[in-house]
TORGUDO-352914 format. One record per residue: residue number from 1; x, y, z of N, C-alpha, C in turn; residue in one letter. Coordinates in steps of 0.02 Angstrom, whole numbers, plus 32768, in hexadecimal, padded with zeros to 4 digits. Layout:
BEGIN
+-----+------+------+------+------+------+------+------+------+------+---+
|   k |  n.u |  n.v |  n.w | ca.u | ca.v | ca.w |  c.u |  c.v |  c.w | r |
+-----+------+------+------+------+------+------+------+------+------+---+
| NUM |    X |    Y |    Z |    X |    Y |    Z |    X |    Y |    Z | A |
...
+-----+------+------+------+------+------+------+------+------+------+---+
This chain:
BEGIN
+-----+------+------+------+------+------+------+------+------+------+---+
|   k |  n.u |  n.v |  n.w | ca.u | ca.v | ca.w |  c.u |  c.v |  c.w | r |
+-----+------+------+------+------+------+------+------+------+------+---+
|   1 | 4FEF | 3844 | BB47 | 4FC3 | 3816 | BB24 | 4F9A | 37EF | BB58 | X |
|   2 | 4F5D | 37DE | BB39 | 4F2A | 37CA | BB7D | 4F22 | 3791 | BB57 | X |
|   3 | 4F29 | 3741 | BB7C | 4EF9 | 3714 | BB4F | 4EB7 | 3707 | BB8E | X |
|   4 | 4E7C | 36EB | BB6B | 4E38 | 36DE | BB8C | 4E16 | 369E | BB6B | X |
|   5 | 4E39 | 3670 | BBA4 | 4E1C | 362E | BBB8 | 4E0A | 360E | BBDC | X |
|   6 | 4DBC | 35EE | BBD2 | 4DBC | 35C0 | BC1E | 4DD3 | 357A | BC1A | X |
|   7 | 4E19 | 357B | BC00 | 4E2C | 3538 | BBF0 | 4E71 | 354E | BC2D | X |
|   8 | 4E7F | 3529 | BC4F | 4EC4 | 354E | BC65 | 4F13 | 352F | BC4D | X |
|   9 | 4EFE | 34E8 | BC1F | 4F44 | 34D3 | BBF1 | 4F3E | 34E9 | BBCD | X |
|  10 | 4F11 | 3503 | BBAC | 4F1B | 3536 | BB5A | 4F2F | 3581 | BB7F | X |
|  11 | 4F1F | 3593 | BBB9 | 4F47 | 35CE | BBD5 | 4F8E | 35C7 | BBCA | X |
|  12 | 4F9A | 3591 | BBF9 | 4FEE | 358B | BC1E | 5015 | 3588 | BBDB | X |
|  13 | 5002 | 3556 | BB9C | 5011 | 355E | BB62 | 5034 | 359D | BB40 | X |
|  14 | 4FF5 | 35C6 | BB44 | 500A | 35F8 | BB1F | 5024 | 3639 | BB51 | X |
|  15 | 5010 | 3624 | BB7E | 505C | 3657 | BBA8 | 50A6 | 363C | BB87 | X |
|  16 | 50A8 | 3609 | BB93 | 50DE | 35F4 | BB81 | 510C | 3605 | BB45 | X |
|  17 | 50D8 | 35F6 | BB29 | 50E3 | 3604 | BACF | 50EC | 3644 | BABF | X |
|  18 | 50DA | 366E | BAE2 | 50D6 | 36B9 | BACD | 510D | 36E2 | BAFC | X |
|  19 | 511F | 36BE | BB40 | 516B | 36C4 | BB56 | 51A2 | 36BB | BB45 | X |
|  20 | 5192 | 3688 | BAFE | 51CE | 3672 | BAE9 | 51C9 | 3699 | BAA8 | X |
|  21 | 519E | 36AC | BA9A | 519C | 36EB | BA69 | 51AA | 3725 | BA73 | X |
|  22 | 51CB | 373F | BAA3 | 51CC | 3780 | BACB | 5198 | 37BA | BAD9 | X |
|  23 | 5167 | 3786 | BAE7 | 511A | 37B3 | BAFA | 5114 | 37A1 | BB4C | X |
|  24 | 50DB | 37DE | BB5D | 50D5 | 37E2 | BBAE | 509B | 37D0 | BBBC | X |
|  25 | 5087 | 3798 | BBC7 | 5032 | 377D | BBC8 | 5010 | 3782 | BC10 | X |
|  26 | 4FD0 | 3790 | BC05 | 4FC3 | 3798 | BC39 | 4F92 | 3762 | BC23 | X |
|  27 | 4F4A | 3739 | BC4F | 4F29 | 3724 | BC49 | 4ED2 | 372D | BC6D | X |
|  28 | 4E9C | 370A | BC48 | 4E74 | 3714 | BC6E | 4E3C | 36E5 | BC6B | X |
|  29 | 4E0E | 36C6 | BC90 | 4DE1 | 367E | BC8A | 4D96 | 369B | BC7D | X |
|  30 | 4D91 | 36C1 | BC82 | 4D3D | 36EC | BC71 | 4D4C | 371A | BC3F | X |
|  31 | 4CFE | 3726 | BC31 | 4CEE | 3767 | BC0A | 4CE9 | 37AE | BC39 | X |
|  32 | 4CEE | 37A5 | BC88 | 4CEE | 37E3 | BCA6 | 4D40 | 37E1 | BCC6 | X |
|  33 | 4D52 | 37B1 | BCC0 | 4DA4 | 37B9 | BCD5 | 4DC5 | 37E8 | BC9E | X |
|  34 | 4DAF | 37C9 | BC6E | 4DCE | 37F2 | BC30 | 4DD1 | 382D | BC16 | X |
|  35 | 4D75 | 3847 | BC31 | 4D72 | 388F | BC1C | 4D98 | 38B2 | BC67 | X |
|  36 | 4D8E | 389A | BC91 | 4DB6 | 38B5 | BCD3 | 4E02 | 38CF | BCB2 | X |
|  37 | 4E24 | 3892 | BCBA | 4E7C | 3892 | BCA9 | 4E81 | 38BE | BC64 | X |
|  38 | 4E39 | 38BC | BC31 | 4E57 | 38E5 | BBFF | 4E57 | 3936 | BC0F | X |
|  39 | 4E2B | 395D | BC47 | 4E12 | 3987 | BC5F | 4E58 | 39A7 | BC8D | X |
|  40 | 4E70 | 3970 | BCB8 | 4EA4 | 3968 | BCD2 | 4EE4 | 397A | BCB8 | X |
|  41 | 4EF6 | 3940 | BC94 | 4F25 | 3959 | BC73 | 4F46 | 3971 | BC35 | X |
|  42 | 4F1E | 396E | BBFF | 4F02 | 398C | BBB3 | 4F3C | 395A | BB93 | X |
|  43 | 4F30 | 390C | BB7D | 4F4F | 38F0 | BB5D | 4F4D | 3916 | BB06 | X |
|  44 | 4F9E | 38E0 | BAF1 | 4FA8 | 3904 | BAAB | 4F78 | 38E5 | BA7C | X |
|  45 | 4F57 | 3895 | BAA0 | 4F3B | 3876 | BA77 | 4F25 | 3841 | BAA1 | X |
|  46 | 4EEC | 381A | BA79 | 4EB5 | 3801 | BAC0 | 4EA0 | 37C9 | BA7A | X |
|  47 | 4EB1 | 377E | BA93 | 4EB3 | 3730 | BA76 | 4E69 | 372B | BAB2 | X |
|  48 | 4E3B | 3711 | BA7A | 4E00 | 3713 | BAA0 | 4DD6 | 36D5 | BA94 | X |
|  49 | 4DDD | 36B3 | BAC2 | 4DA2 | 3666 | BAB5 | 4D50 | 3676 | BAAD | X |
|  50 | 4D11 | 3665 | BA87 | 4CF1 | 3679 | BA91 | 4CBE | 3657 | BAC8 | X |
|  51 | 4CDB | 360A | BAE0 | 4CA2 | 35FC | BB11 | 4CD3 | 35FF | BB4F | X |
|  52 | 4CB7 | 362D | BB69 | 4CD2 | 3639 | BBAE | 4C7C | 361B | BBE9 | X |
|  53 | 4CA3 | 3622 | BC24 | 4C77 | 3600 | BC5C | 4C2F | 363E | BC77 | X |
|  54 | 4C52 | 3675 | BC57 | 4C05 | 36A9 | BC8F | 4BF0 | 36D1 | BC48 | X |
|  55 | 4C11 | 36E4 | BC22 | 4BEA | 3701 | BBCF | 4C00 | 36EA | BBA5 | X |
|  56 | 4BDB | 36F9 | BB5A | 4BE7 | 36F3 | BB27 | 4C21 | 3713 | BB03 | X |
|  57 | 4C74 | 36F2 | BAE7 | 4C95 | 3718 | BAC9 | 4C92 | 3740 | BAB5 | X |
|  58 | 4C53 | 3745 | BA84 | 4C58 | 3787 | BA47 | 4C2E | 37B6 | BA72 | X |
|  59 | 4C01 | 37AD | BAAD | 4C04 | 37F0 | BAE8 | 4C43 | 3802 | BAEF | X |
|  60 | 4C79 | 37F0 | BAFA | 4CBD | 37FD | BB05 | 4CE4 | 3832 | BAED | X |
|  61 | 4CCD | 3803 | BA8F | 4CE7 | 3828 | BA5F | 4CCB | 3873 | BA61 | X |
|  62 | 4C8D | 3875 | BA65 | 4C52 | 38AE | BA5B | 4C78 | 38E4 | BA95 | X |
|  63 | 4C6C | 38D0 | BAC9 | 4C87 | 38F1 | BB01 | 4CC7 | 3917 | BB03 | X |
|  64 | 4CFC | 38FF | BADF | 4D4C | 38FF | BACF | 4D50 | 394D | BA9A | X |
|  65 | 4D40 | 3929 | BA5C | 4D2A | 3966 | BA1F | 4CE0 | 3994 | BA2A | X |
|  66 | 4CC8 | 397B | BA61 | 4C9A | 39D4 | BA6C | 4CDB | 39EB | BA8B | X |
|  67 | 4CFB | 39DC | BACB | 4CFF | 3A01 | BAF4 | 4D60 | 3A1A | BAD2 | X |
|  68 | 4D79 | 3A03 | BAAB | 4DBB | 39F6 | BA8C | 4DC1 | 39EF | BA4C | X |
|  69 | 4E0B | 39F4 | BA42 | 4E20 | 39E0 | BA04 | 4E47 | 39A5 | BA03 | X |
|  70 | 4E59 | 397C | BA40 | 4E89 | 3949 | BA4A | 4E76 | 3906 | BA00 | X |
|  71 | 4EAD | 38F3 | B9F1 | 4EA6 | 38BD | B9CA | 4E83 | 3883 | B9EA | X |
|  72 | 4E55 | 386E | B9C3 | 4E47 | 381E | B9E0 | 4E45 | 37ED | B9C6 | X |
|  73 | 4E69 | 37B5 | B9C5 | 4E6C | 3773 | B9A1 | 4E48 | 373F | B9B5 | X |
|  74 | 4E18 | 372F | B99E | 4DE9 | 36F4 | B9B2 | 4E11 | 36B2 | B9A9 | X |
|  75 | 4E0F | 3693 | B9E8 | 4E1D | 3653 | B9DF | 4DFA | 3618 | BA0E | X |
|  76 | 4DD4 | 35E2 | B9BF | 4D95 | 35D8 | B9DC | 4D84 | 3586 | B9BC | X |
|  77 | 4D6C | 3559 | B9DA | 4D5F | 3520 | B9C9 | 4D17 | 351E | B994 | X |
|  78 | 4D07 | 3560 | B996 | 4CC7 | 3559 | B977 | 4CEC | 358A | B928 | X |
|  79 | 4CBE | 354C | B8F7 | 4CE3 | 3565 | B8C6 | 4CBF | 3569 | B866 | X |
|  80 | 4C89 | 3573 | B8A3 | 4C3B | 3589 | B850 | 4C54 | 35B5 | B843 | X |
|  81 | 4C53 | 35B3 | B7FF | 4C4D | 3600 | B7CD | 4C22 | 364E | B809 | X |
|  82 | 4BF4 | 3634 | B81E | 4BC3 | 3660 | B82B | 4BE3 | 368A | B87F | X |
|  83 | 4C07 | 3650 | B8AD | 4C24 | 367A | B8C5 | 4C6C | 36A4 | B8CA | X |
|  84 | 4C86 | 3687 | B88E | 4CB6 | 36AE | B87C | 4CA7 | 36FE | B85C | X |
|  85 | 4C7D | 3702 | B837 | 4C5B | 3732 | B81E | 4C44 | 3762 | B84E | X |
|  86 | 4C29 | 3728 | B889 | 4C0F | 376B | B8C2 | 4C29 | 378A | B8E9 | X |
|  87 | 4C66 | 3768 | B8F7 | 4CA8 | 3776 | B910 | 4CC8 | 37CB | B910 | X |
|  88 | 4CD5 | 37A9 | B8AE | 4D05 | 37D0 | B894 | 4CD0 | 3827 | B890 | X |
|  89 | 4C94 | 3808 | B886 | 4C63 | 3859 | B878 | 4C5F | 386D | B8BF | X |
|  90 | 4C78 | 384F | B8E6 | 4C70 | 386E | B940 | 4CB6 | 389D | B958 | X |
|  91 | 4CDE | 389C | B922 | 4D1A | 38B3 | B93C | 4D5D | 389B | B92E | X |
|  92 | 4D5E | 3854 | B932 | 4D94 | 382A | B937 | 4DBE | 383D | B8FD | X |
|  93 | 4E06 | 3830 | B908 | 4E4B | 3837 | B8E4 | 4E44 | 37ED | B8B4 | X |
|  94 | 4E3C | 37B9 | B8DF | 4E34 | 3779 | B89F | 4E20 | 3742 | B8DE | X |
|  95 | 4E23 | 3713 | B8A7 | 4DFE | 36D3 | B8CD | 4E1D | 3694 | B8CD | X |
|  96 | 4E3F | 365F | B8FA | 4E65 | 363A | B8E5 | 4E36 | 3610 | B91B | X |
|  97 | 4E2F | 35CF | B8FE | 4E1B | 35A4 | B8F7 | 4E44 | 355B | B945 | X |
|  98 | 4E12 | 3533 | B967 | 4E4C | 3501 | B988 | 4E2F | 34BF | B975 | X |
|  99 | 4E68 | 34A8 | B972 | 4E8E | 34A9 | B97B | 4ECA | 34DE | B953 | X |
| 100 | 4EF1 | 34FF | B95F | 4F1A | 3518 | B929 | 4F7A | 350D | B935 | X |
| 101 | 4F93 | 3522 | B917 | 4FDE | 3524 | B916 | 5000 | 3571 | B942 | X |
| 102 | 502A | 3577 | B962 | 503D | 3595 | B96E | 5065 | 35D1 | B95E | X |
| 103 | 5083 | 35BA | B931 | 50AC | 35D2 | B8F1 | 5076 | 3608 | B8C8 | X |
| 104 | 5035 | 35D9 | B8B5 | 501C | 360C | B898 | 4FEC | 363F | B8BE | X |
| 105 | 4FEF | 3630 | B911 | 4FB9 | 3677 | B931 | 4FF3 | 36A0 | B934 | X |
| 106 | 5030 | 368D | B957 | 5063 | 36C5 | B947 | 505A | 36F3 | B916 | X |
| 107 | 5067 | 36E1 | B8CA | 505F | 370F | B8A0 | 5024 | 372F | B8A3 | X |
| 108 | 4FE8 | 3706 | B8A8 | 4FBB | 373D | B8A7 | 4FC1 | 376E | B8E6 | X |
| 109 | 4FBC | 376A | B90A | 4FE4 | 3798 | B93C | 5011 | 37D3 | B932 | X |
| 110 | 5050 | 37C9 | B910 | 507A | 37F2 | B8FA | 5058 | 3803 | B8DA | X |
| 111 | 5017 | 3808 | B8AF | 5006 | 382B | B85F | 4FCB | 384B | B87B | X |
| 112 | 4FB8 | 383B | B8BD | 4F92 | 3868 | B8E7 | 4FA1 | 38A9 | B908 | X |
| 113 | 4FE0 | 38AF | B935 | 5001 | 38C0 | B941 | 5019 | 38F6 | B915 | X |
| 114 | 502B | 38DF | B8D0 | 5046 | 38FE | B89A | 502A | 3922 | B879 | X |
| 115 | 4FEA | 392A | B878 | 4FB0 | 393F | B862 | 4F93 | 397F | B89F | X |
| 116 | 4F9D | 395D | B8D3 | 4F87 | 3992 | B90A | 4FC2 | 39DF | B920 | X |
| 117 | 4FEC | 39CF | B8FF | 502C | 39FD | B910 | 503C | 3A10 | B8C4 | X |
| 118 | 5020 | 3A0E | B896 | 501D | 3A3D | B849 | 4FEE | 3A8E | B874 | X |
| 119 | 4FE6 | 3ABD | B856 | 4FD0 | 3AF0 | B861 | 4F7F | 3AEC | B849 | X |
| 120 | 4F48 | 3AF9 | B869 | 4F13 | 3B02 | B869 | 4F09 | 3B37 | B829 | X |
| 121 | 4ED6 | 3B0A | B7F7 | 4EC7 | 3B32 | B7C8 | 4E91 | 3B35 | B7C9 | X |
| 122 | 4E76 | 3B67 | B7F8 | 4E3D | 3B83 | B808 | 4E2E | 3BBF | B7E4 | X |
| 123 | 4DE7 | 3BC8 | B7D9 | 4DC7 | 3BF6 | B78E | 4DE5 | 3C3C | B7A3 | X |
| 124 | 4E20 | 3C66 | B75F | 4E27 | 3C92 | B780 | 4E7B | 3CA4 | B798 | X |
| 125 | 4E8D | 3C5B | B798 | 4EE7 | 3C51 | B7A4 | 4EF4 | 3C11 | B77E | X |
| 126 | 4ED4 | 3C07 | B747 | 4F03 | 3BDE | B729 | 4F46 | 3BD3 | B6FA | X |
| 127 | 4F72 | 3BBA | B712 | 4FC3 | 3BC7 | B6F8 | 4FB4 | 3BC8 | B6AE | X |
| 128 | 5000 | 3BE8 | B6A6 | 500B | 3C18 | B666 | 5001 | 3BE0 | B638 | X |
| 129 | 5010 | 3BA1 | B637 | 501D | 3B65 | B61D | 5029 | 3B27 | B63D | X |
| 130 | 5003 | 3AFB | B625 | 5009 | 3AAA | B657 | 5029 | 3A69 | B61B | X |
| 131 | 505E | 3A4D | B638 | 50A7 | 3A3F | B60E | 5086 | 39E8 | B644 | X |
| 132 | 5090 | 39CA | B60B | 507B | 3974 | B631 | 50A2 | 3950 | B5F5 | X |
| 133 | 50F2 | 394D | B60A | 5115 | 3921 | B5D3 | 511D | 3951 | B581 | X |
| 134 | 5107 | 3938 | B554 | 5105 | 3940 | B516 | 50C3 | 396B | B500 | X |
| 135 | 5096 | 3975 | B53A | 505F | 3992 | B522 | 5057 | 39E9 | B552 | X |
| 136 | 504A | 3A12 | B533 | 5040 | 3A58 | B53C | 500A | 3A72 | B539 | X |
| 137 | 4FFB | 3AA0 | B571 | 4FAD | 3AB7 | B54F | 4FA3 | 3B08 | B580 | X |
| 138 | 4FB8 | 3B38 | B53D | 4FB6 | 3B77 | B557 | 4F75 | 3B86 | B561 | X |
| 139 | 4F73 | 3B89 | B5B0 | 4F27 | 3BAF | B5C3 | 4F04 | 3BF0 | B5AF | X |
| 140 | 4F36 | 3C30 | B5A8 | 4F25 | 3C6B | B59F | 4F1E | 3C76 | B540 | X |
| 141 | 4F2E | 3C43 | B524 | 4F20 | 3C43 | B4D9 | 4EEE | 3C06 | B4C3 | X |
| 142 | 4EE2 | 3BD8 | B4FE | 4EBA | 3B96 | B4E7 | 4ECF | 3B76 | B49A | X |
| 143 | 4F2C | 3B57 | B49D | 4F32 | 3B47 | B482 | 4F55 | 3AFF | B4A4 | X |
| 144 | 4F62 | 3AC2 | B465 | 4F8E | 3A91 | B48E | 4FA5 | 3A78 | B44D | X |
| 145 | 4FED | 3A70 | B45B | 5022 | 3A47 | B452 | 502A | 39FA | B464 | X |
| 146 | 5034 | 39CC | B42D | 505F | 398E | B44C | 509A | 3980 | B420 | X |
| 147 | 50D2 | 3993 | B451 | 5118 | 3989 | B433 | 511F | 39AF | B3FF | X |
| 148 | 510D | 39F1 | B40A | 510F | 3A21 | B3CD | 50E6 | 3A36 | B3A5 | X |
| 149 | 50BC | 39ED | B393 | 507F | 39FC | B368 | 503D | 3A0D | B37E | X |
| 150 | 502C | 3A41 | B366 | 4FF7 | 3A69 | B372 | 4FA2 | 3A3F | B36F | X |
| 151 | 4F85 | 3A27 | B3B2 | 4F37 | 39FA | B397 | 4F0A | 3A3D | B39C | X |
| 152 | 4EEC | 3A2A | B369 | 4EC0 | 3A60 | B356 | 4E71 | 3A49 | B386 | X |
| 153 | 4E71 | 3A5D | B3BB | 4E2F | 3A36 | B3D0 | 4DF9 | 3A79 | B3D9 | X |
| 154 | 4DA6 | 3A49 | B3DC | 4D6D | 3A68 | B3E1 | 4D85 | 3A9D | B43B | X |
| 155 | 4D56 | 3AC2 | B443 | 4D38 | 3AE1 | B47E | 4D34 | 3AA1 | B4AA | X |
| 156 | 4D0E | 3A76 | B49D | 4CE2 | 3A4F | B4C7 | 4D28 | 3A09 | B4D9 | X |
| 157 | 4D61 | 39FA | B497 | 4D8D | 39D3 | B4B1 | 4DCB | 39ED | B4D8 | X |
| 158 | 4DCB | 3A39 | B4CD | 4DF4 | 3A56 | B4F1 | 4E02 | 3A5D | B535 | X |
| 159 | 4DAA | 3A60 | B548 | 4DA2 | 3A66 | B58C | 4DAA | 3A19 | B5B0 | X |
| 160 | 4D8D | 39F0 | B585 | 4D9D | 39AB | B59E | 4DE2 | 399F | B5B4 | X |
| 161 | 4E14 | 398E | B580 | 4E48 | 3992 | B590 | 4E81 | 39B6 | B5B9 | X |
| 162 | 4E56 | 3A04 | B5D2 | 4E81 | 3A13 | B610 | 4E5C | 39FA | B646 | X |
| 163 | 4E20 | 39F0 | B64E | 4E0B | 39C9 | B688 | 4E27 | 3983 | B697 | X |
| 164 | 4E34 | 3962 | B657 | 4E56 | 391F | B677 | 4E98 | 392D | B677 | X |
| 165 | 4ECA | 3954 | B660 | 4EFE | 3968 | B66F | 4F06 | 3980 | B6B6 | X |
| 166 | 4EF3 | 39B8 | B6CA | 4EEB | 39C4 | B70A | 4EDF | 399F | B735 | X |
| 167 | 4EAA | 3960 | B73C | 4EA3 | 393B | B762 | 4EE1 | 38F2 | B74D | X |
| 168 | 4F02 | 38F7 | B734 | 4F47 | 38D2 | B732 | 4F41 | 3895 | B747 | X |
| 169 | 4F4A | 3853 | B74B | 4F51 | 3814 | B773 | 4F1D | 3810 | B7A2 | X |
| 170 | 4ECA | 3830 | B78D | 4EB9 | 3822 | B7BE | 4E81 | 381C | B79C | X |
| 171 | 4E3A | 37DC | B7AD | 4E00 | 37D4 | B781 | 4DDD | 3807 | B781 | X |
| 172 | 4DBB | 3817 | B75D | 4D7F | 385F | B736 | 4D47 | 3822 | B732 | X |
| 173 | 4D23 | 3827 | B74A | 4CC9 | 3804 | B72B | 4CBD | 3822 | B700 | X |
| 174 | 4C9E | 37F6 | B6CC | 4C6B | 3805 | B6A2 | 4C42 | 3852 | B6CB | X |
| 175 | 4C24 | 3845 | B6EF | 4BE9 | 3884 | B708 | 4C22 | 38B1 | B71E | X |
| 176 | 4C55 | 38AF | B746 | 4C81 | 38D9 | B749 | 4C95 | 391B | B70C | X |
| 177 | 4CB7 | 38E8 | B6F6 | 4CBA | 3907 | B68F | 4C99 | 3928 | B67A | X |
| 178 | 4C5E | 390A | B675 | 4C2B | 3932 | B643 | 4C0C | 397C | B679 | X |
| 179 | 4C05 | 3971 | B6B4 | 4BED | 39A2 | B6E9 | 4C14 | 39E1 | B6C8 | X |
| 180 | 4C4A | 39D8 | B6DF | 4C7F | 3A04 | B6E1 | 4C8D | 3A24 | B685 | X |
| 181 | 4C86 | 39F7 | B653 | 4C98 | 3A13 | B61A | 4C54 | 3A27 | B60D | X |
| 182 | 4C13 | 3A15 | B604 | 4BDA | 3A1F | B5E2 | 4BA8 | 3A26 | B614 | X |
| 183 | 4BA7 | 3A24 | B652 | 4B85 | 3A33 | B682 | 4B5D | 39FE | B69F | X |
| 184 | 4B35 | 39F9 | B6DF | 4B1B | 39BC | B6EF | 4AD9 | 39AE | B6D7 | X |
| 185 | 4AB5 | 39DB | B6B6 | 4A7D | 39C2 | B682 | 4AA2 | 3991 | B645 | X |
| 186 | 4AE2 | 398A | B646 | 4AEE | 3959 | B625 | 4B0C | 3910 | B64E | X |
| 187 | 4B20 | 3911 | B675 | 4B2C | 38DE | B6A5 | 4B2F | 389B | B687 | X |
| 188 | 4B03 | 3885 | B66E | 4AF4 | 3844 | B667 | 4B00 | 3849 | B61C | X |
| 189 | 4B14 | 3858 | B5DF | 4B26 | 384A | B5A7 | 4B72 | 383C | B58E | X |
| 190 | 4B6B | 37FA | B5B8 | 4BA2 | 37D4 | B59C | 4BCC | 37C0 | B55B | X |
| 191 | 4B89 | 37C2 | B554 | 4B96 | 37AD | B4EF | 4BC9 | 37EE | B4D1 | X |
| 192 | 4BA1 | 382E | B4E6 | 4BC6 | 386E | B4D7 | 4C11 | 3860 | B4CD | X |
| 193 | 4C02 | 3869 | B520 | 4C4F | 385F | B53D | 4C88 | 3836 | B4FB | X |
| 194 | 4C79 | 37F4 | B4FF | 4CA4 | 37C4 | B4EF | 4CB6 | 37DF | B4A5 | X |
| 195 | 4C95 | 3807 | B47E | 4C91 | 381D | B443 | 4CCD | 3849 | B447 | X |
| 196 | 4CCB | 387D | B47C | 4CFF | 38AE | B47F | 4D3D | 3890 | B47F | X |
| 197 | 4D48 | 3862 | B4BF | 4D87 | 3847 | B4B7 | 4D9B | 381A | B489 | X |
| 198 | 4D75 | 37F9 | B47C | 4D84 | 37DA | B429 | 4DBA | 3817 | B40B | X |
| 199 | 4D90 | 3855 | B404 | 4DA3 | 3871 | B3C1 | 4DF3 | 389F | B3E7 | X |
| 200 | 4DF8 | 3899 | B43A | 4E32 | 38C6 | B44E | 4E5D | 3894 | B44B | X |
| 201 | 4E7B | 384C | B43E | 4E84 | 3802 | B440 | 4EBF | 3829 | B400 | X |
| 202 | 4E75 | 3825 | B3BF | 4E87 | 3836 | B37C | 4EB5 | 3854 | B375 | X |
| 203 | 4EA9 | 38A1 | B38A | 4ECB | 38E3 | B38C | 4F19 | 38D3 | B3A8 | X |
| 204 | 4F1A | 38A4 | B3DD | 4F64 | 38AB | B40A | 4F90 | 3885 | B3DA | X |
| 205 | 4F6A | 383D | B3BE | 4F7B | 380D | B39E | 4FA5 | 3830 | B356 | X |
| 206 | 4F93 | 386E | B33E | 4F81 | 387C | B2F4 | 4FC2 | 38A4 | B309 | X |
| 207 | 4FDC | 38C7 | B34F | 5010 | 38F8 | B359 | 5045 | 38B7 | B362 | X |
| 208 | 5050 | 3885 | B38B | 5085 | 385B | B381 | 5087 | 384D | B3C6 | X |
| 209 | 5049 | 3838 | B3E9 | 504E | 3813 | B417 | 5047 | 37DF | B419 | X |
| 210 | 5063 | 37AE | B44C | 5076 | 376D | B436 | 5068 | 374B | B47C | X |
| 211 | 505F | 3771 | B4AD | 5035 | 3761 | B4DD | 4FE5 | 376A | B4DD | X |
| 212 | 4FB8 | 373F | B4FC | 4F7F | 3764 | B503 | 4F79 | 376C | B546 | X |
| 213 | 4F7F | 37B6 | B545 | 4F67 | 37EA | B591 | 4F28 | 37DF | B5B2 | X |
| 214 | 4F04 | 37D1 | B57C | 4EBB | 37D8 | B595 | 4EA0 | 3787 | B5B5 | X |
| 215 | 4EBA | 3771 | B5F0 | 4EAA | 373A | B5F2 | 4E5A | 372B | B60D | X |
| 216 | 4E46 | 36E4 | B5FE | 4DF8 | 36F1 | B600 | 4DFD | 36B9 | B648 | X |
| 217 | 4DC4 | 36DB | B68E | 4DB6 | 369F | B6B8 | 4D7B | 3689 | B69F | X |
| 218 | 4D6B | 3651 | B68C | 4D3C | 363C | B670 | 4D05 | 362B | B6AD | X |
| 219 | 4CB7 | 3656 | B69E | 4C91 | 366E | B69D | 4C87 | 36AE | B6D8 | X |
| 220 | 4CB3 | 36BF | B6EF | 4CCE | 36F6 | B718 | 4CD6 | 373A | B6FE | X |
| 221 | 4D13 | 374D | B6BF | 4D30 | 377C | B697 | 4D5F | 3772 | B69D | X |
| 222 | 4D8D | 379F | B694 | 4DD2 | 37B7 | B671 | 4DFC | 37D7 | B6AA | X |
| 223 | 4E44 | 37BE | B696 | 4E7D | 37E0 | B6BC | 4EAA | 37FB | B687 | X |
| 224 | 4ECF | 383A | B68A | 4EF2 | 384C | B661 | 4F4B | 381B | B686 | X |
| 225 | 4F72 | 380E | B658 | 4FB3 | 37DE | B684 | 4FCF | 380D | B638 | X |
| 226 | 5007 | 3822 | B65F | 5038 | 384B | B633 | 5064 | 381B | B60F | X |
| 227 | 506A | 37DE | B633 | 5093 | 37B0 | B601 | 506C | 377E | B600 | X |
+-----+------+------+------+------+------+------+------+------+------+---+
């Protein structure tokens, strides 16, 4: 694990914190230290400040996911809607906010982590079936189950819902979403969007869920949370 700060008590911090978590941290104070050590030594996962002293974070980010697949967790004093959004469409695993709690970058961490070590369902190999708790959803029949009961969904919510399934505990943008389900000539139809999950909300609600999965970051998008 790499963290990248030019703070060096929010470093020593989270060495700390992540030693006592049984993680192996390495650290770094630039945006070229970072891509160095990540080049170096191919961290499992890379905690990334975005104002560093010689570039711009989300060069970082950009740099990281061209050149990789490493997870990256933004962690960042800056905390507009707009650069969270730009963040998350650059690559990033999620975005946590500082001041924050420790307790909760951990988890996101583990659900990074957790997410990065599931099997790549890349077009072509996707598993026989993807099992998240109470909910089922046979790929090779495009059907889904919750807790037995069969949701009868559209084409268009089907695909939604394995995309936020798949992406598990981790934010989906609005433009993300729609790219990926309806293509990026739709990008920007939010309104759409919110309509669908409304009605996949319905559907889970109507089988006997009693959680809602579909949690909303408000004005960001959606994380699927299995509980």
């Amino acid at each position: 694990m790499l963290i990248v700060d030019d703070e060096p008590q929010i470093r020593r911090f989270l060495t700390h914190a992540f030693e006592a978590a049984g993680y192996e941290p390495l650290h770094a104070g630039s945006g070229a230290e970072a891509l160095a050590q990540c080049a170096a030594q191919a961290p499992d996962l890379v905690i990334l400040d975005l104002g560093l002293p010689d570039m711009d974070g989300k060069a970082v980010l950009e740099a990281l996911h061209r050149d990789g697949d490493v997870p990256v967790i933004v962690l960042s004093a800056r905390d507009s809607e707009m650069e969270k959004i730009m963040a998350l469409d650059l690559g990033a695993s999620d975005f946590v906010t500082k001041p924050f709690g420790i307790g909760e970058l951990l988890a996101r961490i583990r659900a990074s982590l957790r997410h990065r070590a599931e099997p790549a369902a890349a077009e072509g190999t996707l598993p026989g079936a993807i099992v998240r708790g109470a909910l089922r959803i046979s790929v090779a029949l495009r059907t889904v189950e919750y807790g037995g009961t069969a949701l009868h969904l559209t084409p268009k919510e089907y695909e939604l819902l394995v995309v936020l399934v798949q992406n598990s505990d981790r934010v989906m943008t609005h433009g993300q979403l729609l790219a990926q389900v309806w293509g990026p000539a739709h990008a920007g139809d939010v309104t759409y969007l919110r309509v669908f999950i409304g009605q996949l909300r319905q559907k889970l609600a109507a089988a006997g869920a009693t959680a809602d999965h579909i949690h909303t970051e408000l004005g960001i998008g959606y994380r699927w949370k299995d509980s």
